[in-house]
Each structure stands twice: as C-alpha cells, then as structure tokens.
TORPA-4810 file (N, C-alpha, C, O; in nm, 3 decimals):
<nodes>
NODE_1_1.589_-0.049_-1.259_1.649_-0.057_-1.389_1.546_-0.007_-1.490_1.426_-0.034_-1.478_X
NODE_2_1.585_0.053_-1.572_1.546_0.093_-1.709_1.422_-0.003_-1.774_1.435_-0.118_-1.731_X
NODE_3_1.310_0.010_-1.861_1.266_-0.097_-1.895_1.368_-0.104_-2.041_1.346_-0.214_-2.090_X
NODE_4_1.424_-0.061_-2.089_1.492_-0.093_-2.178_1.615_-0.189_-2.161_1.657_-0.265_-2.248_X
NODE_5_1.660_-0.175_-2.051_1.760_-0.234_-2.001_1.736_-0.392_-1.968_1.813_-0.488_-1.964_X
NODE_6_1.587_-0.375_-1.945_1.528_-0.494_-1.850_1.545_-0.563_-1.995_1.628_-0.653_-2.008_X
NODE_7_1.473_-0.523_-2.097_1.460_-0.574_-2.237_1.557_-0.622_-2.267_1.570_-0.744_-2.274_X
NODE_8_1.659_-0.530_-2.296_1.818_-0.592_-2.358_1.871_-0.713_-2.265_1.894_-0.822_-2.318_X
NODE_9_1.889_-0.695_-2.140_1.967_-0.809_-2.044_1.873_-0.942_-2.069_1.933_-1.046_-2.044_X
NODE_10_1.771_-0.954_-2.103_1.617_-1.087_-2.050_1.587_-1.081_-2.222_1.603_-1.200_-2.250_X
NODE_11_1.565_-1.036_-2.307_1.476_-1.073_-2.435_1.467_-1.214_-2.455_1.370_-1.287_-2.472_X
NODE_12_1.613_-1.242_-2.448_1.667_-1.373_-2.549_1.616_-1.526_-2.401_1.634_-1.644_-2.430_X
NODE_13_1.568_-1.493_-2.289_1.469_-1.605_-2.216_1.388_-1.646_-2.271_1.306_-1.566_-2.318_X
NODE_14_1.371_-1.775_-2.292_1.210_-1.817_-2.327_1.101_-1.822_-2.192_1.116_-1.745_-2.097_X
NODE_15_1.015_-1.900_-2.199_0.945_-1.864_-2.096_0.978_-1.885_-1.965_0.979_-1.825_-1.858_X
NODE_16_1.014_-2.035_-2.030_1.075_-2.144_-1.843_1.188_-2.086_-1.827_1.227_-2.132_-1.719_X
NODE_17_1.294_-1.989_-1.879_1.393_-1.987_-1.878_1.324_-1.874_-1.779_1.326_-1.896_-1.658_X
NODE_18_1.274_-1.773_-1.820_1.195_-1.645_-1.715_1.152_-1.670_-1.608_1.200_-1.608_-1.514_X
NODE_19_1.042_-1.777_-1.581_1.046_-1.816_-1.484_1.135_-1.871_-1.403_1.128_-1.845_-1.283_X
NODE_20_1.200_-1.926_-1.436_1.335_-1.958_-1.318_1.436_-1.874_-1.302_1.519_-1.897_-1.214_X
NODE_21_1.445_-1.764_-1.382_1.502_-1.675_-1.352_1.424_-1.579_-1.232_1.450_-1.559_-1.113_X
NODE_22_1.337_-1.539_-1.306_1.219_-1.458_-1.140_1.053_-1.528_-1.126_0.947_-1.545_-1.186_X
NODE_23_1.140_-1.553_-0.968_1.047_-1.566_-0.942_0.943_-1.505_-0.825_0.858_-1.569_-0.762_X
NODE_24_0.969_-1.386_-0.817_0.912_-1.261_-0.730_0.826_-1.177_-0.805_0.800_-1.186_-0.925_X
NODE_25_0.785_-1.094_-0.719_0.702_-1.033_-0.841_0.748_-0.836_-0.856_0.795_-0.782_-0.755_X
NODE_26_0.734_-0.776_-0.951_0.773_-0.636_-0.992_0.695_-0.566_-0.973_0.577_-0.599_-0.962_X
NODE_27_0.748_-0.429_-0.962_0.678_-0.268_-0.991_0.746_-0.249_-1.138_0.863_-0.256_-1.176_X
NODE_28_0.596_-0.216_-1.220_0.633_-0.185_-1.342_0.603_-0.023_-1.317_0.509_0.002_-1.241_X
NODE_29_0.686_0.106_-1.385_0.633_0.185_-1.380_0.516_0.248_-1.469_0.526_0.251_-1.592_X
NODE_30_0.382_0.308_-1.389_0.291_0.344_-1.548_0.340_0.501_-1.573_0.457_0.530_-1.598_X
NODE_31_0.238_0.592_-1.563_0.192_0.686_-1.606_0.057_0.690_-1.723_-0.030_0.609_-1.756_X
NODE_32_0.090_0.809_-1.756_-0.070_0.813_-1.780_-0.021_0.729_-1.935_0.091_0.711_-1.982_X
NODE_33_-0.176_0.684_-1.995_-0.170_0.580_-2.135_-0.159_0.674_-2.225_-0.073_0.664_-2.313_X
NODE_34_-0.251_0.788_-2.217_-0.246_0.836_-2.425_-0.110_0.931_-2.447_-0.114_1.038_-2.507_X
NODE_35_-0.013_0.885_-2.401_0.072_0.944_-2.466_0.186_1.046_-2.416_0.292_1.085_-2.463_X
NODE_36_0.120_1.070_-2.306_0.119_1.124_-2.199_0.225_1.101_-2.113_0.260_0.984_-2.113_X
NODE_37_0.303_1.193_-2.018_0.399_1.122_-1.891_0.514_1.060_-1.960_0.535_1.088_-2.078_X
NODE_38_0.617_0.953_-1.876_0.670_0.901_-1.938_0.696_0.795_-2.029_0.652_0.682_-2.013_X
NODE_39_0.748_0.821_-2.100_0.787_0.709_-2.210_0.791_0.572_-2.201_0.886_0.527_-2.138_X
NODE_40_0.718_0.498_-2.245_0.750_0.360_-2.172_0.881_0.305_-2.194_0.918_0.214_-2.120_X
NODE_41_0.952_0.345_-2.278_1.100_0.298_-2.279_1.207_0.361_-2.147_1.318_0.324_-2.110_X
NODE_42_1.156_0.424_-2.120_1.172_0.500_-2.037_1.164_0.454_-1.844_1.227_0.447_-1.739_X
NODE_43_1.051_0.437_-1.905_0.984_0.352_-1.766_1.105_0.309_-1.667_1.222_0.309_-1.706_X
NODE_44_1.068_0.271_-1.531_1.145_0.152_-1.459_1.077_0.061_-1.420_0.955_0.072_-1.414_X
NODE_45_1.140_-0.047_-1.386_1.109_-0.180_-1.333_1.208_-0.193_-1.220_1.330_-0.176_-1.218_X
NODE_46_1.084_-0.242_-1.089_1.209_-0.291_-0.967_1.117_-0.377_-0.945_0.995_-0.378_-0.928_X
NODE_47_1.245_-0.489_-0.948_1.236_-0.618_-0.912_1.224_-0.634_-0.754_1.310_-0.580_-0.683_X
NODE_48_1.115_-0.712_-0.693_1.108_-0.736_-0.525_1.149_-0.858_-0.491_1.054_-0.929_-0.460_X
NODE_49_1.282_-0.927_-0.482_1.331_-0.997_-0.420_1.293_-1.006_-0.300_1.294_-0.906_-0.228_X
NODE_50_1.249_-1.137_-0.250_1.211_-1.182_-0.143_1.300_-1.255_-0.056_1.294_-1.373_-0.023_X
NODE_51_1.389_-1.159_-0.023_1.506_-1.230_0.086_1.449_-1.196_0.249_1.517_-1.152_0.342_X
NODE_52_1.319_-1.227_0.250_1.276_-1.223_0.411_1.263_-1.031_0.459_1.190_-0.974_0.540_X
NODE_53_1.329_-1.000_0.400_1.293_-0.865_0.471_1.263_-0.746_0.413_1.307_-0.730_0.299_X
NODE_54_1.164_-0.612_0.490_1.096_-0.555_0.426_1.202_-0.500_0.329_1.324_-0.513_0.328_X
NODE_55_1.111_-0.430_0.242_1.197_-0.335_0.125_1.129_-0.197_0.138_1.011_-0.164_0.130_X
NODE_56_1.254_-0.120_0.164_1.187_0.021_0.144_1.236_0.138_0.046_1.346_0.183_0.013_X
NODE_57_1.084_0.169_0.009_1.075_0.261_-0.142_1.122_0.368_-0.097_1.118_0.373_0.026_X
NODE_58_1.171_0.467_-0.154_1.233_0.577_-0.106_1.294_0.671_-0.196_1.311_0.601_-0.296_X
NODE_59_1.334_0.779_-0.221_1.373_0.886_-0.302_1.537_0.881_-0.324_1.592_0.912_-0.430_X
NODE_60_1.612_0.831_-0.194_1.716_0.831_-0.185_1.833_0.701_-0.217_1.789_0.604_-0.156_X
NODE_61_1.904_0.680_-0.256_2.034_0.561_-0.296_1.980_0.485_-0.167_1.917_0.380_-0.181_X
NODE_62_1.995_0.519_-0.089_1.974_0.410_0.060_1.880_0.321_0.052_1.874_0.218_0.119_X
NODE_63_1.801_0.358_-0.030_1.607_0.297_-0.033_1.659_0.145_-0.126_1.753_0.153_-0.205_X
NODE_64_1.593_0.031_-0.107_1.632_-0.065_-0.151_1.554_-0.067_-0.294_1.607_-0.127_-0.388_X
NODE_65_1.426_-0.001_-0.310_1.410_0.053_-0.469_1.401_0.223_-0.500_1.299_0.291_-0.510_X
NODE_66_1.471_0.244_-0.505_1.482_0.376_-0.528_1.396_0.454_-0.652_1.424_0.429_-0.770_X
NODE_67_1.290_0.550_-0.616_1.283_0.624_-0.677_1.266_0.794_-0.712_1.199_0.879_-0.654_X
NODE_68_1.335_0.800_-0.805_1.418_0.939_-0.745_1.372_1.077_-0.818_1.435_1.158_-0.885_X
NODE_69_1.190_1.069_-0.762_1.106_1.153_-0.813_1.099_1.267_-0.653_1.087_1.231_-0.536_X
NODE_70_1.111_1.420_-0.714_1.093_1.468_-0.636_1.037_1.495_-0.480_1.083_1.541_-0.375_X
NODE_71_0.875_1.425_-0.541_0.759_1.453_-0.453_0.772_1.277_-0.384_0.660_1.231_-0.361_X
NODE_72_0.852_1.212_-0.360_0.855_1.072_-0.290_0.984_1.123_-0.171_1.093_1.177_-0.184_X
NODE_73_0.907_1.076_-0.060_1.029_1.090_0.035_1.112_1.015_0.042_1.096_0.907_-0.014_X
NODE_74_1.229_1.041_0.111_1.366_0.935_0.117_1.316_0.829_0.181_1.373_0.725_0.148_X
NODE_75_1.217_0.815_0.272_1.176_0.654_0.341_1.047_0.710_0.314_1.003_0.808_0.375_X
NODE_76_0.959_0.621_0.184_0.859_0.711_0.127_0.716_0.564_0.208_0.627_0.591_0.289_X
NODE_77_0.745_0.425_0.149_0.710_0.337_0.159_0.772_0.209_0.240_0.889_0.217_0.279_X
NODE_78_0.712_0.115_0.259_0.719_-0.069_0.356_0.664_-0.167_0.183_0.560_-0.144_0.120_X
NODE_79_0.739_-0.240_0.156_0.725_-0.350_0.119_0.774_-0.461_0.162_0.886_-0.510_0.149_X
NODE_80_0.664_-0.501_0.224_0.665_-0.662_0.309_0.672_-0.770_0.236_0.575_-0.796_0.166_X
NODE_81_0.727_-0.812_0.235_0.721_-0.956_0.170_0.635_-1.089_0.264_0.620_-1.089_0.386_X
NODE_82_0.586_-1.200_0.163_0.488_-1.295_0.233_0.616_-1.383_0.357_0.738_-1.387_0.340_X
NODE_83_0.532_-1.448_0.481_0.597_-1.437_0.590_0.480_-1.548_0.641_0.366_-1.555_0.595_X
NODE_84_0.538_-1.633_0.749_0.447_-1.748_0.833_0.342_-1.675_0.882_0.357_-1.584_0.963_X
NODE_85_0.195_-1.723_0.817_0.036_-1.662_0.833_0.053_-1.543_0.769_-0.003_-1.439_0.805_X
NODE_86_0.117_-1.552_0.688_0.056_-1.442_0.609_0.136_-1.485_0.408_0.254_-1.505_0.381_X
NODE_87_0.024_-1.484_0.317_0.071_-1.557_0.223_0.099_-1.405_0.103_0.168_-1.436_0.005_X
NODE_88_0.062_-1.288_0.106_0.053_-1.182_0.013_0.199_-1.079_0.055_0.263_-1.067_0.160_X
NODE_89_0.212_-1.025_-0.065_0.309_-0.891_-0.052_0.217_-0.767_0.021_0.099_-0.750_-0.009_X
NODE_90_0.277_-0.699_0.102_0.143_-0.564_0.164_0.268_-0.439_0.181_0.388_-0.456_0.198_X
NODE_91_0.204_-0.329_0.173_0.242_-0.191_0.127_0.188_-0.147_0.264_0.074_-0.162_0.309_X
NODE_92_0.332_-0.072_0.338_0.279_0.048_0.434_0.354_0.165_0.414_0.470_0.177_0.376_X
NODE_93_0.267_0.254_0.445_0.309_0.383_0.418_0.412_0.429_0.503_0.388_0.421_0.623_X
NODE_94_0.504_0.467_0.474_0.607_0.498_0.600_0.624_0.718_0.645_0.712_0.804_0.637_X
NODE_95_0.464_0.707_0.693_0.500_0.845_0.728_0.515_0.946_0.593_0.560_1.060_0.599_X
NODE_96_0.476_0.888_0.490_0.534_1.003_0.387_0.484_1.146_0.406_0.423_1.173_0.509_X
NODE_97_0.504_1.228_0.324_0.525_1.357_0.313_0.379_1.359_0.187_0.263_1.378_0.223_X
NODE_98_0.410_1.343_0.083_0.280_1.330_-0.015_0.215_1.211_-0.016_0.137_1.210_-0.112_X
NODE_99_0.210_1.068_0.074_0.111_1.006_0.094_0.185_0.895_-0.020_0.276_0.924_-0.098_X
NODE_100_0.105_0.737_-0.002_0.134_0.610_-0.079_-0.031_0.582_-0.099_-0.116_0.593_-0.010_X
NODE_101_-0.054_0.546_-0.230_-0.196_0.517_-0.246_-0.196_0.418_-0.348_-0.107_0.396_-0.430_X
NODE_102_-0.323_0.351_-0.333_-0.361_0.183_-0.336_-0.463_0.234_-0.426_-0.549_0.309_-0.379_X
NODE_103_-0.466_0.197_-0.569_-0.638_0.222_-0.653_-0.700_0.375_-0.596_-0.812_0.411_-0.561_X
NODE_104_-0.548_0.451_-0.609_-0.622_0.566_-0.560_-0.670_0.628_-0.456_-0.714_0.743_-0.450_X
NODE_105_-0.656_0.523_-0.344_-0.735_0.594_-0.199_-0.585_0.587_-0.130_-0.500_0.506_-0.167_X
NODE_106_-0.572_0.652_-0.057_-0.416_0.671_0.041_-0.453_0.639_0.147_-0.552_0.674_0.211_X
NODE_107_-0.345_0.547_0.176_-0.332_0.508_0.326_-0.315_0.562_0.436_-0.278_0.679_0.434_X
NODE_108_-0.335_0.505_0.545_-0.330_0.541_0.690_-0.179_0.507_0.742_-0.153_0.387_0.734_X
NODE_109_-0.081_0.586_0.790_0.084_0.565_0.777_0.082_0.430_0.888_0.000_0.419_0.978_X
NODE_110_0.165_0.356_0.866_0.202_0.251_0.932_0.032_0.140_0.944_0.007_0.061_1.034_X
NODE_111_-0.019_0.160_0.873_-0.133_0.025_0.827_-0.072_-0.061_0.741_0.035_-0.003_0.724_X
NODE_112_-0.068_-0.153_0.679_-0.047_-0.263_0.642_-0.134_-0.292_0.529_-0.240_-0.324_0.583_X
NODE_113_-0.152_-0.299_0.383_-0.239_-0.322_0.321_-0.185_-0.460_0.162_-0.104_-0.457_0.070_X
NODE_114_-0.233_-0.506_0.187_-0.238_-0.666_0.094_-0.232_-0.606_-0.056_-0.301_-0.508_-0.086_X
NODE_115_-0.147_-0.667_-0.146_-0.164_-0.638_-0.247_-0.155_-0.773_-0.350_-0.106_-0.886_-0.346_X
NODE_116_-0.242_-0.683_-0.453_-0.298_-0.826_-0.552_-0.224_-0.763_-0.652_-0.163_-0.656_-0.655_X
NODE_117_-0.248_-0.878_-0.759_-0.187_-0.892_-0.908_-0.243_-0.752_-0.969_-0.366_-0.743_-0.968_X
NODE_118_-0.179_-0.654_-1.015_-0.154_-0.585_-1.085_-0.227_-0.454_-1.026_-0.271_-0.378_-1.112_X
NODE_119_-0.242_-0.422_-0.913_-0.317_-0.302_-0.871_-0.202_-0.197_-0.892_-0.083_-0.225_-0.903_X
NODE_120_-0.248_-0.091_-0.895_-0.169_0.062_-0.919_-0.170_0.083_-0.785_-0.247_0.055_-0.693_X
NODE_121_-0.006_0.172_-0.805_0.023_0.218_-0.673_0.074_0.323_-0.687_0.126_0.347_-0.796_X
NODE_122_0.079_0.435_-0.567_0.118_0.557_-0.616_0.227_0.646_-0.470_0.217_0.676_-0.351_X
NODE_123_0.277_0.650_-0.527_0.431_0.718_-0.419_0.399_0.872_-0.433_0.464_0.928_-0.522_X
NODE_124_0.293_0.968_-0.346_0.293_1.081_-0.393_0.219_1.117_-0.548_0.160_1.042_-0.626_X
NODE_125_0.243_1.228_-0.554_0.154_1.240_-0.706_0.224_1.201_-0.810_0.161_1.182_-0.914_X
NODE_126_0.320_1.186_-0.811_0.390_1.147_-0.990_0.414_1.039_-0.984_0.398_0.993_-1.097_X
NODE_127_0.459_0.928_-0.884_0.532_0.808_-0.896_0.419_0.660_-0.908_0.388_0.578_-0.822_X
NODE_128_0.388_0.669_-1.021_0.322_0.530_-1.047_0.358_0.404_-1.105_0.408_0.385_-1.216_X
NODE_129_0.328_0.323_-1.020_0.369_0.184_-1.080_0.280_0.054_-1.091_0.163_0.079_-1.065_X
NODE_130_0.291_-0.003_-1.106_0.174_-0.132_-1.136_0.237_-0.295_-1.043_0.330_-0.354_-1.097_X
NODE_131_0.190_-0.342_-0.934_0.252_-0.462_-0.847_0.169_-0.557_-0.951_0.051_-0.566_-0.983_X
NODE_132_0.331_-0.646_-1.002_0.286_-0.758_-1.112_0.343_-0.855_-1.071_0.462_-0.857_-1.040_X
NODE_133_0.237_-0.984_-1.063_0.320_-1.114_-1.003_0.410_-1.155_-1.151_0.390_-1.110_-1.264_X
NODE_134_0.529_-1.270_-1.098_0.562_-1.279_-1.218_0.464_-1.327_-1.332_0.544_-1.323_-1.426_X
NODE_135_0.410_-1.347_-1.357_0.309_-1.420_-1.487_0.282_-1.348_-1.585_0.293_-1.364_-1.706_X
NODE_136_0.211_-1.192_-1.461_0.202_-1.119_-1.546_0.230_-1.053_-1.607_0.164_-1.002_-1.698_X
NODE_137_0.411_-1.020_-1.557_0.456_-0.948_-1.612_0.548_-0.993_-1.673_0.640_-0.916_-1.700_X
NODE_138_0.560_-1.160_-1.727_0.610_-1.214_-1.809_0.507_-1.228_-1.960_0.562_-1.253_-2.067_X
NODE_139_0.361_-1.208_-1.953_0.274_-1.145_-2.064_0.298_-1.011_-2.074_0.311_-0.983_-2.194_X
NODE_140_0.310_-0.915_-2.004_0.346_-0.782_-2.069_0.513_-0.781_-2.150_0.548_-0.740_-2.261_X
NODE_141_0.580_-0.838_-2.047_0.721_-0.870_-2.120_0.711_-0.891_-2.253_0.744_-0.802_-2.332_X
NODE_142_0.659_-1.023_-2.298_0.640_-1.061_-2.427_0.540_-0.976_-2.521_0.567_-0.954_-2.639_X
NODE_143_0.457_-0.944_-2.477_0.354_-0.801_-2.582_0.471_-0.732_-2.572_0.525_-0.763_-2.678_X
NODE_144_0.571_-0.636_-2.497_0.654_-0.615_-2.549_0.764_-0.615_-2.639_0.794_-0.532_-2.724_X
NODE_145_0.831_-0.744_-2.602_0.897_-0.777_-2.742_0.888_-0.814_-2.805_0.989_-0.857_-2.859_X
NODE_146_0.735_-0.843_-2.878_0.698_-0.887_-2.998_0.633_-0.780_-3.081_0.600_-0.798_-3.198_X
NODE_147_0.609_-0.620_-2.984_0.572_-0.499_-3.030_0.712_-0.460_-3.128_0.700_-0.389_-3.228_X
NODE_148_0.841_-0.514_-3.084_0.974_-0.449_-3.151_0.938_-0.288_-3.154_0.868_-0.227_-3.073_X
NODE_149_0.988_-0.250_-3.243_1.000_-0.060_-3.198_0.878_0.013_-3.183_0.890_0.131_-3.151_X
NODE_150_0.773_-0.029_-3.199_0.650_0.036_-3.164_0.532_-0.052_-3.062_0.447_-0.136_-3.093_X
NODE_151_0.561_-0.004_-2.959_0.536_-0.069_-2.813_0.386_-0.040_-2.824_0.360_0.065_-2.882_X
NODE_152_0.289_-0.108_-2.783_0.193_-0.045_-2.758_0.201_0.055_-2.583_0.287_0.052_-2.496_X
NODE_153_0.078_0.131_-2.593_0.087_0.166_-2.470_0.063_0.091_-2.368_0.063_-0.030_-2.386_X
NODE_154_0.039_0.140_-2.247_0.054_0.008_-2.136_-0.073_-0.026_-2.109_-0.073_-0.143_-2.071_X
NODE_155_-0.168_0.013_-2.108_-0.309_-0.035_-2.141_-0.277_-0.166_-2.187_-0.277_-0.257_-2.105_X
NODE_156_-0.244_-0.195_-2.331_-0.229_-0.272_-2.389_-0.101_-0.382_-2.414_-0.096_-0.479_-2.489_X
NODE_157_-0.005_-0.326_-2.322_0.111_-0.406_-2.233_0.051_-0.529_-2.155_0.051_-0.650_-2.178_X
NODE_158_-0.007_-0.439_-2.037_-0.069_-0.495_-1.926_-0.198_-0.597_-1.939_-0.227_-0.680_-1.853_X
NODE_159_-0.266_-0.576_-2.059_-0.384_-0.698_-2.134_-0.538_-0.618_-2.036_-0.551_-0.522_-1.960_X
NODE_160_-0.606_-0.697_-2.078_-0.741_-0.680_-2.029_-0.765_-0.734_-1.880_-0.848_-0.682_-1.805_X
NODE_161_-0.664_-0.872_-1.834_-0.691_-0.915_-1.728_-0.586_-0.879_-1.643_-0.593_-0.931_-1.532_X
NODE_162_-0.445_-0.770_-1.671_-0.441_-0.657_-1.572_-0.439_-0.590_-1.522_-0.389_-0.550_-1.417_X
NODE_163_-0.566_-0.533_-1.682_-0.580_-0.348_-1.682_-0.594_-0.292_-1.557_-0.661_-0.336_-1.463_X
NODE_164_-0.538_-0.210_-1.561_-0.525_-0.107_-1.412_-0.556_0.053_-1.460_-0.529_0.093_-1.573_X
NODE_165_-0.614_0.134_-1.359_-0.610_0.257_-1.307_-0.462_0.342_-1.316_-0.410_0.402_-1.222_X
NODE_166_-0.417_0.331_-1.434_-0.283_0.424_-1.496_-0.301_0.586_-1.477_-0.196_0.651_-1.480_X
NODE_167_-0.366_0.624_-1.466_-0.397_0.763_-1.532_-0.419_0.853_-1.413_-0.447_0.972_-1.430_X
</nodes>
C-alpha cells in the first residue's frame, strides 16, 4: 500500500490503538534522502503479517508483497517469520537475478540472514526498503503526521536511533 494510503486509513489511531492494531513489523520503502528517487508520499509500505509462513517478495501479483520494480524478480526474496528456536524475522535470497542485499553486502542465494530493527534492504538495484519493528515505525508514523504537508525526508522520518544506509 501507498504510504499515503497507509496515512489516510491509520492517522486518526492513537498509540495503543496502533499497537493493537499491528503488531508485526514493516518494509518501509526508502530511496535516496536529498531529494532524490521517490517521493515519500509516494513510497510503499508492506506490512509482514506473521501467519506462520514464509512471505515471498517478488515482482509479480503472486508474490505475497509485491514489488513491481523492473530489476526485482517474480520470486525475488524469503521472508521468514520468527518460528520455535528461532526468535528474529531472516531474509533469503531466492535465486534472484539482480541479487537481495543486507547494509549493502548481497547474499549468498538460499542462506538465511537475521534481521534487526531498521536495517536497509535492497531487492536488486532500485528496490529499497527499511525492516521496522512496530515501534519504530509507529515513531516515524507520527514524525509523519505531525510533519502535515511538508514531510521531512526519511533521514529524519526514521530518527537518529533508526538511521539507516538509504542512499
């Protein structure tokens, strides 16, 4: 969904109301900060529901988050959800075509890699997004709608404690 969309349907939550509404955690999309890339209104957000089984990123309608950037293959990515002995969300590459990368370094296809609060992730060269537990992306939420029509950029969305590697 749209981040605008995300905005309009959720503004009017207060906090506890957000939290009990999600409680999983998102891909926010970045791109680059100064101005650059896309629009943050623009942006998407996919929500990772944790109904036990993996989720896969992908280019095509079939993909359970779809994104439908050229250079991402139709079964591009693995999002695992946490599971008995194992307590984290983890990212495998599923064979892609332009590669899935973690802070920049790309994975080894079918490895398994742990992901923390707010690291950048990258589907190929254009498709960036940011893995936000909910918390945090119930503080960017709100720097959002308290920005009203002039958003800051996502640098300053995302705060100091979950600045990320956008660019």
């Amino acid at each position: 969904m749209l981040l605008t969309e995300f905005i309009a349907r959720f503004e009017s939550l207060d906090d506890d109301g957000f939290r009990a509404t999600f409680d999983h955690p998102f891909l926010l999309e970045g791109g680059q900060v100064l101005g650059k890339g896309t629009p943050l209104a623009e942006r998407r957000v996919l929500l990772l529901r944790d109904n036990g089984q993996t989720l896969v990123v992908g280019r095509k309608s079939a993909a359970h988050l779809q994104v439908p950037i050229k250079s991402v293959s139709s079964k591009h990515a693995l999002l695992r959800p946490p599971s008995e002995g194992r307590a984290d969300w983890e990212i495998i590459d599923a064979e892609s075509t332009n590669g899935t990368f973690v802070e920049g370094v790309r994975l080894a296809a079918g490895k398994p890699t742990r992901l923390s609060d707010g690291v950048a992730l990258r589907f190929g060269p254009d498709a960036r997004f940011n893995f936000l537990q909910p918390e945090s992306f119930l503080r960017a939420f709100r720097r959002l709608l308290s920005a009203g029509e002039n958003p800051p950029v996502t640098r300053d969305i995302l705060g100091s404690d979950t600045e990320t590697n956008l660019q």
